[in-house]
N, C-alpha and C positions, 0 to 999 in steps of 0.2 A: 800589904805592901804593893805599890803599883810597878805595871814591868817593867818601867826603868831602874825604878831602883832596886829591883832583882839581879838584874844585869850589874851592878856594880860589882859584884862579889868574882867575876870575871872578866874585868877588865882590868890592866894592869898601868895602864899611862893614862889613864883617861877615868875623870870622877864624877859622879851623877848625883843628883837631888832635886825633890820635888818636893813644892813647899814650902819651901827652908824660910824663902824671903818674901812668898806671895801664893796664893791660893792658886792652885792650876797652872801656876808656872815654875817650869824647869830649869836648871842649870845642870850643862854639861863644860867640865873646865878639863883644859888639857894641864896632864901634870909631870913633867919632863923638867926641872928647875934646873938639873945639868947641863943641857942643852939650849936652856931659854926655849925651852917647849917646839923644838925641832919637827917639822913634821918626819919623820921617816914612816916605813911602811907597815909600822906596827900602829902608831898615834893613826896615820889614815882610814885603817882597818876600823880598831876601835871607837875611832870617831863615828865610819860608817854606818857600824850596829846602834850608837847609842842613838843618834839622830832618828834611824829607824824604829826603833824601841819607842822615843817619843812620840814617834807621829803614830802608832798604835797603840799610845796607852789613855785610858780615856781618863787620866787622873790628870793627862798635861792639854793644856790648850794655847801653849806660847814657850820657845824655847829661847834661854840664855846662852850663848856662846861665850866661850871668856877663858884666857889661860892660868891656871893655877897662880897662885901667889905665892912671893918669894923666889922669883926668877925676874923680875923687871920686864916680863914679857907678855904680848898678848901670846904672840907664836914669832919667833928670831925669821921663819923661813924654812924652806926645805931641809933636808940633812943632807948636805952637799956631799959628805963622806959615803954618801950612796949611790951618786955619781961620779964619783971619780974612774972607776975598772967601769961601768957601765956601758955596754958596747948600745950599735943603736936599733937592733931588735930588741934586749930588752928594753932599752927604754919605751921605744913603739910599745911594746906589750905592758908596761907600768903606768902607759899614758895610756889607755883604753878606758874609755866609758862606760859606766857612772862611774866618777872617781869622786873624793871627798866633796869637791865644789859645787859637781853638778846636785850630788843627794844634799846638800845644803839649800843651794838654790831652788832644787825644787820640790824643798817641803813643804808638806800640806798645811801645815802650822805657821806660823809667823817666830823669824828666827831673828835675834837682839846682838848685836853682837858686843857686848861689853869690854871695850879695850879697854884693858888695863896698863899698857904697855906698848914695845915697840913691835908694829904686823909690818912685816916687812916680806919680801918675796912670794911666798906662798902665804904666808899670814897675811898679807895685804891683802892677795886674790882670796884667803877664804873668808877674809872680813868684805871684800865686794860683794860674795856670793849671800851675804847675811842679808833679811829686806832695810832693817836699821842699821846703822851704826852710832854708836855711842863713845866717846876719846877720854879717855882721863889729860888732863894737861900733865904735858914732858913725855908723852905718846910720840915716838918718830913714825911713820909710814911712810912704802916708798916699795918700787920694785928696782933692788939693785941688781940683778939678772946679767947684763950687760956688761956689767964690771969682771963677769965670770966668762967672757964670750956667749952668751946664750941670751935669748928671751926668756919674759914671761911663759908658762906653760901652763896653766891651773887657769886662765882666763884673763889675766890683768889686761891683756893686746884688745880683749874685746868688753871687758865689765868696764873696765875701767876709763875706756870713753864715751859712753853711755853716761856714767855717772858725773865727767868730770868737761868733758867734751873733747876733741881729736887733739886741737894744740897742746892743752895739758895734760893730755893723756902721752903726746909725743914729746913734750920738756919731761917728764920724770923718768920714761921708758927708756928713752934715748941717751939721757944722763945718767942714770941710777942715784940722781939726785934723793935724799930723805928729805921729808916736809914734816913741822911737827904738827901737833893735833889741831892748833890755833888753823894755819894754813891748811891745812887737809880742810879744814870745818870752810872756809872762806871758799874753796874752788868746789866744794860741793863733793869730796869724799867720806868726809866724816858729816854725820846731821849734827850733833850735840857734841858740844865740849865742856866736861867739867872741873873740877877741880879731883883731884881720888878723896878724899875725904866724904862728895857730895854724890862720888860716881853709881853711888848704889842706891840710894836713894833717887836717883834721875832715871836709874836702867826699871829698876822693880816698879815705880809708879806707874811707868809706858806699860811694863810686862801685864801689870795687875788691870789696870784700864782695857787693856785689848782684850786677855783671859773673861773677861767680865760678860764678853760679847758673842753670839751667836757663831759655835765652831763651821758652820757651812760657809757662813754670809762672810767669815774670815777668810776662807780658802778661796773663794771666789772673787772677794774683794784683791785678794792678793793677786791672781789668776790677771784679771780683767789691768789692774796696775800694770805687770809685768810684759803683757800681750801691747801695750802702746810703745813700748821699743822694740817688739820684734816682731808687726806685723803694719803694715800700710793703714792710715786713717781711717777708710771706709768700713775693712775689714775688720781692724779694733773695736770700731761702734758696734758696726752687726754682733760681734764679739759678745759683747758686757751687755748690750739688749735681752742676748740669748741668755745669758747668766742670770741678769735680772729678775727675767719671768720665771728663769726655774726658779727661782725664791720663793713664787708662788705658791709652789706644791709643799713649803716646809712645816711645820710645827711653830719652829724660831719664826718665824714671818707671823703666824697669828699670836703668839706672844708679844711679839714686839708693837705689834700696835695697841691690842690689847692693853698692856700693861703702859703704853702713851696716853690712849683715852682715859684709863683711868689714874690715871696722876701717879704711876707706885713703879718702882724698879722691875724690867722683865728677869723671870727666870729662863736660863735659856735653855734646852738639853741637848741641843745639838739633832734634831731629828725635826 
């Protein structure tokens, strides 16, 4: 049994498998269907550990994000009922870093997020925080934040116009407008819209395609991606050069060409 799914037998909102749907690839699904998969501070916890658990387990080399089924949700949103009495030291102290978004964002692995449903508030920032997104059509997304007097807090004020760019990142924020999955795909928040019927069969193809692929040259690749919105032109290049060449030094690098000269699929080991 690999350590994610050891980890299952202790988690209580949150479900694990590895597998299930594709070789080296994981799904972690939040399971909260009373709440439409709310985050509160027990789903963020648990989410915390499982994400971790994947990125050390050498059974997984691509993670599925996705909320349970049978709640019509990817994830509703924060658990608002946790700020209500919430003075603003705790809250300061509940928003301290790494919190769910950031350990999402900055896994080592390549994270899918498979909406099945409506990411809204926090669910929309932890579907930013994914490197894919993937929309079942009748998917709403949206940060309605505002409609409660408050912002975004989990990142939407900053992923979310990177992804989407300032103006519509300030028509959704500033409205608390919902856009469904069709438009989220058009302004460049969702990559992929499917139908839910086709939606797993479009998520595990990507998941199994990239697992396929050298786990270094993945982390880096993702590394080297992610470093062009948060570092100046020059500095990005020098960046992904320097990345490059360590490629040099891998095992997966003489496999991969190897296995091009001679016409046959590489195997990869990740070393």
């Amino acid at each position: 049994m690999s350590d994610l799914a050891a980890l299952e037998t202790e988690l209580e909102l949150v479900s694990v498998s590895v597998g299930e749907h594709a070789e080296k690839v994981a799904t972690i699904a939040i399971e909260r269907p009373d709440a439409r998969n709310a985050l509160n501070g027990q789903v963020r916890t648990e989410l915390k550990e499982a994400v971790a658990a994947a990125e050390d387990d050498d059974d997984v080399r691509v993670l599925v994000l996705t909320g349970g089924e049978g709640s019509g949700a990817f994830v509703a949103g924060a658990d608002v009922t946790e700020f209500k009495d919430r003075s603003l030291v705790e809250q300061r102290e509940a928003s301290q870093r790494p919190r769910v978004y950031e350990t999402v964002d900055d896994a080592s692995i390549p994270v899918i997020a498979r909406i099945n449903g409506h990411a809204l508030g926090g669910g929309c920032e932890l579907a930013q925080a994914c490197d894919v997104r993937i929309a079942a059509e009748g998917s709403k997304l949206g940060q309605p934040e505002i409609n409660l007097g408050l912002i975004p807090g989990g990142g939407g004020t900053q992923r979310l116009a990177r992804l989407v760019g300032e103006g519509q990142a300030m028509r959704l924020i500033l409205s608390g407008e919902l856009i469904d999955a069709q438009e989220a795909h058009e302004i460049g928040l969702v990559d992929e819209v499917y139908d839910a019927t086709d939606l797993d069969e479009a998520v595990y193809d990507l998941a199994e395609s990239m697992a396929e692929k050298s786990p270094i040259a993945l982390e880096f690749a993702m590394n080297a991606v992610k470093a062009g919105s948060r570092m100046g032109l020059e500095e990005g290049l020098d960046y992904e050069a320097e990345l490059f060449v360590q490629l040099f030094a891998t095992t997966d690098k003489d496999e991969g060409i190897e296995a091009f000269l001679e016409k046959r699929e590489p195997e990869f080991t990740g070393e």
